[in-house]
N, C-alpha and C positions, 0 to 999 in steps of 0.2 A: 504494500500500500504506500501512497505516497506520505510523506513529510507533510503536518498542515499548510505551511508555511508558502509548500507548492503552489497547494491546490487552492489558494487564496489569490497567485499569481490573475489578475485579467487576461482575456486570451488579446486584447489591442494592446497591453505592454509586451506579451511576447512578439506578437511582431512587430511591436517596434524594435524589436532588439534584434531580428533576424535578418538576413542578408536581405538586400532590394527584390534579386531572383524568388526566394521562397516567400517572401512577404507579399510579392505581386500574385502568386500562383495561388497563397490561400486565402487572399480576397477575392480572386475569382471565384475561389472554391464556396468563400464563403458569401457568397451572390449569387448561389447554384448554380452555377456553371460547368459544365461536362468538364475534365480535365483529362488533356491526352497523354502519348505515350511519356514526351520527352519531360511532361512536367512530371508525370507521377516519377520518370525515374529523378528527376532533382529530388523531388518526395523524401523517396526511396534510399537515395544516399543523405538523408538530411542528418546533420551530427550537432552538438552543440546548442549553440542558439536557437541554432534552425531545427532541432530535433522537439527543442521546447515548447518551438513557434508551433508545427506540426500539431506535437498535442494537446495542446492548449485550442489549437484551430479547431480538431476532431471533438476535441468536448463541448467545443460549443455549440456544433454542427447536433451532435447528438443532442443535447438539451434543447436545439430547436425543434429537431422532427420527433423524439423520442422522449421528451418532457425528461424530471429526475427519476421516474420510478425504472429501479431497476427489477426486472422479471427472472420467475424461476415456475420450471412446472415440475409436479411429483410424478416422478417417470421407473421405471426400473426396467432396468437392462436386461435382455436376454440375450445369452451367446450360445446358440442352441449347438454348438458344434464345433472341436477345433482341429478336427482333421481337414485340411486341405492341400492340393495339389498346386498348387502355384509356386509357390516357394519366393516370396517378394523377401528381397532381399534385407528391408526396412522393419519386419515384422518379427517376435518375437513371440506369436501366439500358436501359430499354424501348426501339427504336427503330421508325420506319418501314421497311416492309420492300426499300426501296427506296435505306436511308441507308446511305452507303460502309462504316461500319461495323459496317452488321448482319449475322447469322449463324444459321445452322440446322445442329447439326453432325446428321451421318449417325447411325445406328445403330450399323453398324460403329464409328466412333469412337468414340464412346460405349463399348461394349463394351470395345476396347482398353484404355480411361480406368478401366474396373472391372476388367481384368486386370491394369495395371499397378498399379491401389490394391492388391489382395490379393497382390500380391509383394511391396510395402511396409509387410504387417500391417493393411491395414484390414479392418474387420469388417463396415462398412457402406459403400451410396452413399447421398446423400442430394440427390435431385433435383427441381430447379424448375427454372421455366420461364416464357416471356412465353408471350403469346398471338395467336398469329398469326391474322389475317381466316382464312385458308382453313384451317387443321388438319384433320387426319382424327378426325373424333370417336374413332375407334379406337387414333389414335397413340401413348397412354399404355401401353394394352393391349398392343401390338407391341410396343414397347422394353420392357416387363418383362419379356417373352415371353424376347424376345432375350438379355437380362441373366442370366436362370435358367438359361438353357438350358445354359451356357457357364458356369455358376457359382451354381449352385443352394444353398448355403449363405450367399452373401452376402444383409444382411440390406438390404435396397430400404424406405428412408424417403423416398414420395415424393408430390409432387402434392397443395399447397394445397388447404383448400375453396373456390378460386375456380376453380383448373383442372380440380376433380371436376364443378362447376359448371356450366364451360364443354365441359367432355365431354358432359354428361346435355345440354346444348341441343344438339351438332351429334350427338348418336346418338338422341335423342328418347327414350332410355331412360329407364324410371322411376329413380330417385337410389338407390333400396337395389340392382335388379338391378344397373345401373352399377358400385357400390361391392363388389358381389359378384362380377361378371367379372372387376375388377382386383387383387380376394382371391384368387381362383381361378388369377390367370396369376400370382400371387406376392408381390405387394404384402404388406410385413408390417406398418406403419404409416406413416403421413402426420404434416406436418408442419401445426402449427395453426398458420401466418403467413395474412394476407391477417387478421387480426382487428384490426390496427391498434387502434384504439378502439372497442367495440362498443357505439358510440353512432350511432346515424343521423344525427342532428346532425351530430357533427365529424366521419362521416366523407364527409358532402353537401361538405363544402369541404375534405376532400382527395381525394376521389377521387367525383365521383359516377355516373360507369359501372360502377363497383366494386359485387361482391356487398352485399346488406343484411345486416343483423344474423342475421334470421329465418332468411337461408340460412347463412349461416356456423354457425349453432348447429345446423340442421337435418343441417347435412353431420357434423359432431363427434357428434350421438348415434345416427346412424344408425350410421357408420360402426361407433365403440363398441356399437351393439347385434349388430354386426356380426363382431365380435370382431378388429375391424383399430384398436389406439391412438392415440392422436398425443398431441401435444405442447397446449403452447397457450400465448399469447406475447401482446404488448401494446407495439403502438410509445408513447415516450413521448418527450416532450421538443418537441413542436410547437408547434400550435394547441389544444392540452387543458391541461384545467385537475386541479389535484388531484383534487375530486371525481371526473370522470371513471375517473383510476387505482381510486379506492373500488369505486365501481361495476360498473366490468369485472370488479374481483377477487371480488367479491359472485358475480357472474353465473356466473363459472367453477366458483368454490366450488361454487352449486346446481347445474350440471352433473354435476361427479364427485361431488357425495352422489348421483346419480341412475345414474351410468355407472360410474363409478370408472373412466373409460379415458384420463385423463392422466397421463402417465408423468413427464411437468415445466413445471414455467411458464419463459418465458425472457423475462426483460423486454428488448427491442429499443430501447437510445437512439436517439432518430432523429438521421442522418446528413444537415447540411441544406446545404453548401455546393454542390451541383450540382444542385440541386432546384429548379424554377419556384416549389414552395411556400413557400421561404424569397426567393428570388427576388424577387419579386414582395409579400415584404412578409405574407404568409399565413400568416409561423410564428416563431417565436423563435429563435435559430441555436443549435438543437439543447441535448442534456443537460445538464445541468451537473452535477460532480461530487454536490453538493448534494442533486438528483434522485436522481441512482444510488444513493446511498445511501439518500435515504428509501423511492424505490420496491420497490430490494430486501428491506430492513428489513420495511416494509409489507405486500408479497406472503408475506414469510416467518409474519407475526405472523395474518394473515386468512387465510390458506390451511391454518393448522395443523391437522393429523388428516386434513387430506384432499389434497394434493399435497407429497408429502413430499422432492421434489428441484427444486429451484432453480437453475437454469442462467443461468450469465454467459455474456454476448455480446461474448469478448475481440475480435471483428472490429468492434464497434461502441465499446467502452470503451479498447480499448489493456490493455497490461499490469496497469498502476499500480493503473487506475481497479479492472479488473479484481478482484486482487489485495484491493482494499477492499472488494468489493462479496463476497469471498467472509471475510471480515470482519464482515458485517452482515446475516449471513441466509444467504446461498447456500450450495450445497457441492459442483457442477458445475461444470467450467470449459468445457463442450462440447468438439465435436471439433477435430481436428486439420485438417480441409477440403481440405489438398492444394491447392483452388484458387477463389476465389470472386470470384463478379462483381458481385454485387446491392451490396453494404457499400459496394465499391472505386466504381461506377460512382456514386455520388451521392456520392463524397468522403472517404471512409473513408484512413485512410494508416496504420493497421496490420497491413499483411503480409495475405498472403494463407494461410502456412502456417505452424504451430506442430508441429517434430517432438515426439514425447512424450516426450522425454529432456528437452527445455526445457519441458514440462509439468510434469513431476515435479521440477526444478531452482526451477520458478517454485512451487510447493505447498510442496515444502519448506520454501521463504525467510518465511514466514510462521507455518512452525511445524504443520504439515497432512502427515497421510500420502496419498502418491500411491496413487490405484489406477484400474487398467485397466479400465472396464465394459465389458456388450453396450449396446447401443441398449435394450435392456428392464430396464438398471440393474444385470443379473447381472455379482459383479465376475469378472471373468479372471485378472489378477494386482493382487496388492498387493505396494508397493515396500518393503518396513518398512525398507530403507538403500537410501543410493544407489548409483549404479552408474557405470560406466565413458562411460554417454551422457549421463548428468544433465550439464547445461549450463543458464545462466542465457543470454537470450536478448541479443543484440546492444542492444537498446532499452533502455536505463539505462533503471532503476525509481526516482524520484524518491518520500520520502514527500511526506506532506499536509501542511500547518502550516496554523492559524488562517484565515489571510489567503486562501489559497484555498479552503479544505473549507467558509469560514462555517459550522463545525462549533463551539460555545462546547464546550470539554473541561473538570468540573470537577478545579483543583489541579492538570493537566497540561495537555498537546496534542495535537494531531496528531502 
């Protein structure tokens, strides 16, 4: 989290204080103005001053379309599965299906896992999965089947463009019928992961069995024509370069001017200590605070007027980081999860669950009103005080100073 003393900064002294270049770029920005490539890369490399100016710009950009309440919904994770066949270089969850620690849970369980979320107030499941050699191309289709049946107002966020992908290969179904059978047993939107960098380049060296660009966009506008949303998301912190960040968030943009069926961007810091890809020398060991702050700042400033919610990935940043990054653009702090395996299994060592009482305990502490969304942004409740479950979470929140954020603050600090 930041330092008070920051976050009291006005966003018209920061740029007063930032170069002419990045001071002219986000007034454009902050006059809504589309911003192209060459500005987002100035953005992009902004350090210093200009890093201040940035999110100081993004915060205020978000309090304009996004008002202070920062949102959260009660979701619990399903990872129905961690044997898969791709072998992404990046990932630390995936096994052989032969490895003592792999696993395929049943249907039934599964189901139990969405009865016992909705007696704990969740509103959604949200399910991935590896990919097993043999799957039943049908298998998405059953377990929603099953999930509805038994619980027909829970809202079902599931199934990557890579798993709709690998369905339409083992049913030979055309991608729109596909995406239409799994609307019809209840699918209400999908998650935009599996986009890592929607660059073919980097993602030929982190994953080159992995979907190409051409389908991961073809799965997102179908779907959206289709009237099933998602999300859309962007690993960062590897093997990519600023540019890349530019680029992706260019691409998404022209997306939803075309669709409008992203509901939020979520930048993913990559997780790299149990990864072949860092392993092996193929990546930089992961975020740095530094990152998180510009790529939040950045997505918030280039996506303006057309992706209006910003989601932090407290399973990938931790509290603190967290905490800043809704600071610098964001105004989601995603779900509660209940249970996750993807983050944990490449290295992740923040928790697997966030009750929403330490949701609203952590929003508060930086001066933000809590409120309750659906998965479609609709809020349920808003906390304007706290309550009897607000609690700050076990995990001291340390601020930022100098030394770590290599944030230059003018006249204060972190």
């Amino acid at each position: 989290m930041l330092k008070p003393e920051y976050r009291e900064i006005p966003w018209e002294r920061a740029l007063a204080a930032a170069s002419p270049n990045v001071s002219s770029i986000l007034d454009k920005a902050l006059a809504g103005t589309d911003l192209g490539l060459e500005e987002g890369l100035a953005l992009a490399h902004a350090e210093g001053n200009d890093l201040t100016a940035l999110v100081k710009a993004a915060d205020e950009i978000r309090r304009r379309v996004a008002g202070d309440r920062i949102t959260y919904v009660v979701n619990r994770n399903l990872n129905f599965t961690n044997v898969c066949i791709v072998g992404c270089s990046f990932c630390g969850f995936g096994k052989a299906a032969d490895a003592p620690d792999a696993y395929f849970h049943s249907n039934e369980t599964l189901v139990a896992k969405c009865l016992e979320a909705v007696e704990l107030g969740a509103t959604e499941v949200c399910i991935q999965g590896g990919l097993p050699k043999d799957l039943d191309g049908y298998y998405y289709v059953k377990l929603i089947r099953a999930i509805k049946a038994r619980l027909p107002n829970l809202h079902v966020h599931a199934f990557s463009p890579m798993e709709i992908v690998y369905g339409v290969e083992k049913t030979r179904l055309p991608l729109r019928e596909y995406l239409q059978m799994l609307k019809d047993a209840g699918l209400d939107s999908i998650p935009g992961t599996a986009a890592e960098i929607l660059d073919d380049r980097v993602r030929k060296s982190l994953s080159p069995n992995k979907l190409k660009v051409r389908q991961w966009i073809e799965v997102v506008r179908t779907a959206h024509e289709l009237g099933i949303p998602s999300t859309s998301t962007m690993m960062y912190g590897h093997a990519e370069e600023p540019a890349d960040w530019v680029r992706h968030l260019l691409l998404l943009r022209e997306i939803q001017k075309e669709t409008r069926g992203f509901t939020e961007f979520v930048p993913l810091g990559f997780i790299h200590s149990q990864t072949k890809l860092f392993q092996k020398g193929g990546a930089r060991a992961g975020h740095s605070i530094h990152e998180d702050l510009t790529v939040h700042a950045l997505s918030r400033v280039l996506l303006n007027g057309y992706i209006v919610n910003i989601q932090v990935s407290w399973v990938k940043l931790g509290y603190a980081d967290s905490l800043a990054c809704l600071e610098a653009g964001a105004n989601d702090f995603g779900g509660t999860l209940m249970e996750e395996s993807i983050s944990k299994a490449a290295g992740a060592n923040f928790g697997e669950y966030v009750a929403p009482g330490e949701f609203r305990a952590l929003i508060r502490s930086i001066g933000r009103i809590p409120a309750e969304r659906a998965t479609s942004y609709k809020i349920r409740k808003v906390f304007e005080h706290p309550d009897a479950e607000e609690r700050l979470p076990a995990q001291p929140l340390p601020v930022f100073a100098p030394a770590t954020s290599q944030v230059a603050v003018p006249a204060t600090g972190y």
